[in-house]
MITI-629516 format. One record per residue (C-alpha): residue in three letters; x negated, y negated, z. Coordinates in steps of 0.5 Angstrom, whole numbers, always signed. Example, Ala and Ser with C-alpha at 12.3 -4.5 7.8 and 13.67 -1.06 7.14 Angstrom:
<atoms>
+------+-------+-------+-------+
: type :     x :     y :     z :
+------+-------+-------+-------+
:  Ala :   -25 :    +9 :   +16 :
:  Ser :   -27 :    +2 :   +14 :
+------+-------+-------+-------+
</atoms>
This chain:
<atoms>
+------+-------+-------+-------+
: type :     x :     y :     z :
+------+-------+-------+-------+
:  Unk :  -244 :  -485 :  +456 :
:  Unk :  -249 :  -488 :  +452 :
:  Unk :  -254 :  -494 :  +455 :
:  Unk :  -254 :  -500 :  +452 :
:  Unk :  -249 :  -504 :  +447 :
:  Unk :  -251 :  -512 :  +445 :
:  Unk :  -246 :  -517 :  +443 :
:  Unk :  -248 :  -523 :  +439 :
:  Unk :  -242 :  -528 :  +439 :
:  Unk :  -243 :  -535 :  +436 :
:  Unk :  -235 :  -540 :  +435 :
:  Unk :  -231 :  -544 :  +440 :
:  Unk :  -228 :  -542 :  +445 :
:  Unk :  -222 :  -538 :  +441 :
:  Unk :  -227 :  -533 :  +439 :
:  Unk :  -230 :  -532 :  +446 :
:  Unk :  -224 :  -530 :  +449 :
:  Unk :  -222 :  -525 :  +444 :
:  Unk :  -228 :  -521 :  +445 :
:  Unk :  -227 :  -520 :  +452 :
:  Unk :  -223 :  -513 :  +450 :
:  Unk :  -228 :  -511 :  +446 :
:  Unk :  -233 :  -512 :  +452 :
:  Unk :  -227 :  -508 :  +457 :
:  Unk :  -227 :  -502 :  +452 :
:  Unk :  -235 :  -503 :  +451 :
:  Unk :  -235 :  -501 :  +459 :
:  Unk :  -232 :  -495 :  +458 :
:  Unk :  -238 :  -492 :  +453 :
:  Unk :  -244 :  -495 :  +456 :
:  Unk :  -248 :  -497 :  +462 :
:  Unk :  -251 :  -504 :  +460 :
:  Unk :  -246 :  -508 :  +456 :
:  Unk :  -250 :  -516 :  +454 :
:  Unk :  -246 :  -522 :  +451 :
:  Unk :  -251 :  -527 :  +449 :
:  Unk :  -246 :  -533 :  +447 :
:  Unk :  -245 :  -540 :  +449 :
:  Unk :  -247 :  -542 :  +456 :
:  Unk :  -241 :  -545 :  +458 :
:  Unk :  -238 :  -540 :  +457 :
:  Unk :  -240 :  -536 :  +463 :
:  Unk :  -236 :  -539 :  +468 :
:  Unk :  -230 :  -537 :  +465 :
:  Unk :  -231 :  -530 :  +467 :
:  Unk :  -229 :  -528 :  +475 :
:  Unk :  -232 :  -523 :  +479 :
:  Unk :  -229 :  -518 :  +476 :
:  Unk :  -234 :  -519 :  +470 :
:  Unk :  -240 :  -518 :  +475 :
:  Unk :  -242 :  -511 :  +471 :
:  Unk :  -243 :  -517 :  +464 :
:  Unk :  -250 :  -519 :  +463 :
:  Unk :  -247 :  -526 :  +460 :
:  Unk :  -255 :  -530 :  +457 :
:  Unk :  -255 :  -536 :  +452 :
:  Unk :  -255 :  -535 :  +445 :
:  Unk :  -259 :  -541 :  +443 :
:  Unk :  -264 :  -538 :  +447 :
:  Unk :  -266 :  -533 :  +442 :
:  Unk :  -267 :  -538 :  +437 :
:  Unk :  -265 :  -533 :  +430 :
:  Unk :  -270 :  -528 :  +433 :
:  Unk :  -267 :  -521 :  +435 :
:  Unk :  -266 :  -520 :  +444 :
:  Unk :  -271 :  -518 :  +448 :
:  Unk :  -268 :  -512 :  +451 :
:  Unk :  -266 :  -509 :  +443 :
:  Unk :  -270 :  -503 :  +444 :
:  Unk :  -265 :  -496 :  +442 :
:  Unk :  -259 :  -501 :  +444 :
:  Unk :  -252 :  -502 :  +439 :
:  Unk :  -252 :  -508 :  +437 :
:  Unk :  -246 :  -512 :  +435 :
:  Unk :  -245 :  -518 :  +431 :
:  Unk :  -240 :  -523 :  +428 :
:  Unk :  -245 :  -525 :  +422 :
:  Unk :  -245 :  -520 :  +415 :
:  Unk :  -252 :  -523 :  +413 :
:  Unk :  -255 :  -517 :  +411 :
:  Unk :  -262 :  -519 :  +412 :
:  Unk :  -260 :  -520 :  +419 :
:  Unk :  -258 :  -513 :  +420 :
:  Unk :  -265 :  -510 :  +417 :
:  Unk :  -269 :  -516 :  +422 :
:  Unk :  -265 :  -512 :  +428 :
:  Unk :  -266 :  -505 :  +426 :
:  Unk :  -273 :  -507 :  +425 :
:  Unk :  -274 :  -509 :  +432 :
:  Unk :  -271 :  -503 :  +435 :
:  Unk :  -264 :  -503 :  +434 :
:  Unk :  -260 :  -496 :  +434 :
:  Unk :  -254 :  -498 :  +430 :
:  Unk :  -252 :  -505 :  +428 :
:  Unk :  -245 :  -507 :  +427 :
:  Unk :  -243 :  -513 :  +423 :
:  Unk :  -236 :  -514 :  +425 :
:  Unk :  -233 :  -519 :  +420 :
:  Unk :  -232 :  -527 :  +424 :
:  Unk :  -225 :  -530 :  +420 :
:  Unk :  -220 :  -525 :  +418 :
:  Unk :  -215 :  -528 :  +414 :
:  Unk :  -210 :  -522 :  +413 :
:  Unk :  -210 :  -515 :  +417 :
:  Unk :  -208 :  -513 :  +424 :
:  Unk :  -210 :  -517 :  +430 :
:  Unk :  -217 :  -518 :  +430 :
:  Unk :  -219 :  -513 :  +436 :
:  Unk :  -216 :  -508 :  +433 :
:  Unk :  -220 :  -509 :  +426 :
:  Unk :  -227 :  -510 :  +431 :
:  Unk :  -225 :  -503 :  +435 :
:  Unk :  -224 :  -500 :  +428 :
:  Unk :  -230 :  -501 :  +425 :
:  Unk :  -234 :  -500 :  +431 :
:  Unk :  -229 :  -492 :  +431 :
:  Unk :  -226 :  -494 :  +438 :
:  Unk :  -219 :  -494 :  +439 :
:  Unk :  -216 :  -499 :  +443 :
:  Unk :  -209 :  -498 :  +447 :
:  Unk :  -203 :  -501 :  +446 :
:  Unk :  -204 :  -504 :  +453 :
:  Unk :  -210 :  -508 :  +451 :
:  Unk :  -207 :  -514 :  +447 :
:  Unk :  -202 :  -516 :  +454 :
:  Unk :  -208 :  -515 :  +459 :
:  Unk :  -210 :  -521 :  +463 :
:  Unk :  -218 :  -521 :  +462 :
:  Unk :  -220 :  -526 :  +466 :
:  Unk :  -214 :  -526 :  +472 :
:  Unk :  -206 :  -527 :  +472 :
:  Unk :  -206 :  -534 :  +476 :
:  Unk :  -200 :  -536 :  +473 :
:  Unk :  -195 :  -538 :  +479 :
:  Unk :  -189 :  -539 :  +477 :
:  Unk :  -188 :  -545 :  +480 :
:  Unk :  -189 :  -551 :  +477 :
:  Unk :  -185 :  -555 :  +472 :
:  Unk :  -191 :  -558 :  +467 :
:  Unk :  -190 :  -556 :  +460 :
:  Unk :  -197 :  -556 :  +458 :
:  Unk :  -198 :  -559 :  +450 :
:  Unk :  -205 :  -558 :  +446 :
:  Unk :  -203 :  -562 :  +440 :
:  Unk :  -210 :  -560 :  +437 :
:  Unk :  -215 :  -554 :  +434 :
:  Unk :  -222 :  -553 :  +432 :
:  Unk :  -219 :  -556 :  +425 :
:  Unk :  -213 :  -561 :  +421 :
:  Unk :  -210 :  -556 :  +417 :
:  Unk :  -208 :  -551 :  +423 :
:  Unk :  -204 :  -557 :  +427 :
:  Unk :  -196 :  -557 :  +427 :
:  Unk :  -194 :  -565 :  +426 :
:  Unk :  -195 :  -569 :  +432 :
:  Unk :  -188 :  -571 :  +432 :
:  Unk :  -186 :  -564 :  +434 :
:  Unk :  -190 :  -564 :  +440 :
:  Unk :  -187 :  -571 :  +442 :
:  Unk :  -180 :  -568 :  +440 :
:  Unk :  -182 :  -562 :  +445 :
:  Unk :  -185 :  -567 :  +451 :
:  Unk :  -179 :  -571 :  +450 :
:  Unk :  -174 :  -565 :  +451 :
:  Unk :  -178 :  -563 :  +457 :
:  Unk :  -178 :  -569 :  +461 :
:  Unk :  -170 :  -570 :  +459 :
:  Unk :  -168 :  -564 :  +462 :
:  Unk :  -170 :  -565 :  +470 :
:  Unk :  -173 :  -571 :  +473 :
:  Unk :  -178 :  -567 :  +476 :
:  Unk :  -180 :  -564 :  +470 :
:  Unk :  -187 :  -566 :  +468 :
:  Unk :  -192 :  -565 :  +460 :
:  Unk :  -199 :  -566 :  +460 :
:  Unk :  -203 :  -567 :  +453 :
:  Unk :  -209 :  -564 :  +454 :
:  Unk :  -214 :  -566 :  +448 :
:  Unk :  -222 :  -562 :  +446 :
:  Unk :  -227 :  -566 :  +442 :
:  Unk :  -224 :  -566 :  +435 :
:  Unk :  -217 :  -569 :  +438 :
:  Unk :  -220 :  -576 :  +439 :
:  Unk :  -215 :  -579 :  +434 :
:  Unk :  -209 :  -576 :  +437 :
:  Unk :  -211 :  -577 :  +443 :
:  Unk :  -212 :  -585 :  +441 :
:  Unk :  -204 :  -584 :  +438 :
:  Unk :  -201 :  -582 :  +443 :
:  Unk :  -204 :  -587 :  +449 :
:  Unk :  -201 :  -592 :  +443 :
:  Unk :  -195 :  -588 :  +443 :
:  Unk :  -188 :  -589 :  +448 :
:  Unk :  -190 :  -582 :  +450 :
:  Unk :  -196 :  -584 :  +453 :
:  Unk :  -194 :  -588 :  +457 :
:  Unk :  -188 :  -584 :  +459 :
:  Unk :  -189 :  -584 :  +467 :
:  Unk :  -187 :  -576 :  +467 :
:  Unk :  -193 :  -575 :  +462 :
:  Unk :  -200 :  -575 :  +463 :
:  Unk :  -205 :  -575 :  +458 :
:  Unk :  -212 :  -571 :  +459 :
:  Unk :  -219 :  -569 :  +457 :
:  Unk :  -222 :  -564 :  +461 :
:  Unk :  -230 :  -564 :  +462 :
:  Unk :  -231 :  -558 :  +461 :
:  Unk :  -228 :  -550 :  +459 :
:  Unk :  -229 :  -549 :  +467 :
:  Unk :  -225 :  -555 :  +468 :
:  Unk :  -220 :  -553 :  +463 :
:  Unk :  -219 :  -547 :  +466 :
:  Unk :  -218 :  -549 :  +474 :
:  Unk :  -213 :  -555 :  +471 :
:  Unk :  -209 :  -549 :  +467 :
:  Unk :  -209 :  -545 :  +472 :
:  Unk :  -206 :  -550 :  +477 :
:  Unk :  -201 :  -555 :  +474 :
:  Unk :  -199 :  -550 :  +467 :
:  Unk :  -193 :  -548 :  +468 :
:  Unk :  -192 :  -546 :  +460 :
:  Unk :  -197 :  -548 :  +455 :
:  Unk :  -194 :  -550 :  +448 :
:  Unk :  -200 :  -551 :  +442 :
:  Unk :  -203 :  -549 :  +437 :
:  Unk :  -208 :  -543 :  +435 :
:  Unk :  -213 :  -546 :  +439 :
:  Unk :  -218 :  -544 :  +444 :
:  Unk :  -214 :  -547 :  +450 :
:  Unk :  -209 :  -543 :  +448 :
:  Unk :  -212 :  -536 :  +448 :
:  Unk :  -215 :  -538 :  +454 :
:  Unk :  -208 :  -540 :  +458 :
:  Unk :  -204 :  -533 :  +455 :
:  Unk :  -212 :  -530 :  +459 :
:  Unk :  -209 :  -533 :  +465 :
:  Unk :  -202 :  -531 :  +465 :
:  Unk :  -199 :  -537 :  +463 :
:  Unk :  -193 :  -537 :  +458 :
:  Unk :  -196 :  -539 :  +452 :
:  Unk :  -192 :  -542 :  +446 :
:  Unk :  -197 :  -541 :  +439 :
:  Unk :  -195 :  -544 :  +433 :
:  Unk :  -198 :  -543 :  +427 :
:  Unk :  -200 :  -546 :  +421 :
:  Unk :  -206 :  -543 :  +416 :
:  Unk :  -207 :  -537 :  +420 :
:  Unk :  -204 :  -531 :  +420 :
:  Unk :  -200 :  -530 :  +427 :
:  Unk :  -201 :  -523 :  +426 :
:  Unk :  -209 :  -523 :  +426 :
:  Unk :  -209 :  -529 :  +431 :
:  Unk :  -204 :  -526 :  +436 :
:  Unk :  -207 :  -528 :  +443 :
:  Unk :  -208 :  -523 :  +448 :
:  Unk :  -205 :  -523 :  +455 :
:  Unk :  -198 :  -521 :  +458 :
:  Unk :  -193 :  -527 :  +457 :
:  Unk :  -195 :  -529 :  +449 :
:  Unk :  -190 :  -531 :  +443 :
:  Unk :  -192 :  -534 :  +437 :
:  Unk :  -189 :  -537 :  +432 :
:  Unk :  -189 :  -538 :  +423 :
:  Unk :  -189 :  -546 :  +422 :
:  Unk :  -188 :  -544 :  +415 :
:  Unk :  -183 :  -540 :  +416 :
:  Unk :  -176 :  -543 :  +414 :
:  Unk :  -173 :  -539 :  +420 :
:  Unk :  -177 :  -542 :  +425 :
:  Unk :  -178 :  -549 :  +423 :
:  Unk :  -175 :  -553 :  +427 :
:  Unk :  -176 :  -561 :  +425 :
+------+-------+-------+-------+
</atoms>
């Protein structure tokens, strides 16, 4: 077993949950496995990750880890001079892992590829943070939103789907949840009649920790697009629907055990 491996991921939410595969499969083949990432995301992670080093990666300021001497550093930037920086500093080997494919097989297949690991069949429906899915609640989760426009369905196909939802039990309930970037959905639909429908709520988590305790409480399915709620409630075990606009479902696919993902530009999936 080698000993020490540094991970260095900038990005949203999406783009963290998707590394936790690659730091199970990093376990497996050394000692000491770093994450240096933003630090909220840390209090995503339970006790099982107890064997992670999770550290800020504002607190490196562009300069390369403390800790880099004989390491593998693996990195999400394809800047040359970057590379060289590391192996100047100390790095055994450093891997630039491309951070937005377009095209190609899922993207932890493509990392674990370029890295020359393998990655099992059962990696992509492992839950990675806990199955706290309970299989009781009758809310239809919905994030109408994403990191950007171009990847969001038409909200009128999520307030079609709300309304479907509410129609079909009384003590059937939706919530919309919304990030940063939804401010002027989140404006339209408190406007809309779906907004101020008594079986719908409409909410802004604080913060990813306060996302995840929601999610995990009070989701019974989730509905959205490519977005990082999205990812982190299929890591939950919470029925995800993913629909997807701009980027490839097949590179994109969230990971966890009860995940469907759907082509908004598909004719045989449009819907609306």
């Amino acid at each position: 077993m080698s000993k020490k491996i540094i991970f260095l991921r900038s990005g949203g939410l999406g783009d963290f949950i998707l590394i936790l595969p690659l730091l199970y499969l990093a376990r497996q083949r050394y000692e000491e496995v770093f994450l240096y990432t933003r630090a909220n995301y840390a209090e995503l992670l339970n006790d099982d990750w107890a064997w992670l080093e999770v550290k800020n990666l504002d607190e490196l300021s562009g300069h390369p880890p403390p800790m880099i001497g004989g390491s593998t550093v693996v990195s999400f930037w394809m800047e040359g001079e970057w590379r060289e920086e590391m192996i100047r500093a100390g790095a055994s080997f450093v891997f630039s892992i491309p951070p937005c494919p377009s095209t190609g097989d899922h993207f932890v297949k493509q990392a674990v590829s370029i890295l020359g690991w393998e990655a099992p069949q059962h990696l992509f429906i492992q839950k990675f943070i806990a199955d706290e899915w309970r299989g009781e609640s009758e809310t239809l989760w919905i994030h109408p939103g994403s990191g950007g426009l171009e990847k969001n369905l038409p909200i009128e196909y999520f307030i079609c789907r709300a309304n479907q939802w509410t129609a079909s039990k009384r003590n059937r309930n939706v919530i919309f949840s919304f990030g940063e970037a939804d401010e002027k959905t989140r404006m339209f639909l408190k406007e809309h009649p779906i907004g101020r429908h008594p079986q719908v709520t409409l909410i802004e988590p604080a913060t990813v920790k306060e996302l995840k305790n929601q999610l995990a409480l009070k989701a019974g399915q989730f509905l959205g697009n490519d977005s990082g709620p999205g990812h982190l409630a299929a890591c939950l075990g919470v029925p995800v629907e993913i629909w997807y606009v701009k980027t490839a479902s097949a590179v994109w696919r969230p990971v966890g055990p009860r995940v469907k993902t759907y082509d908004w530009l598909s004719d045989s999936s449009r819907i609306l």
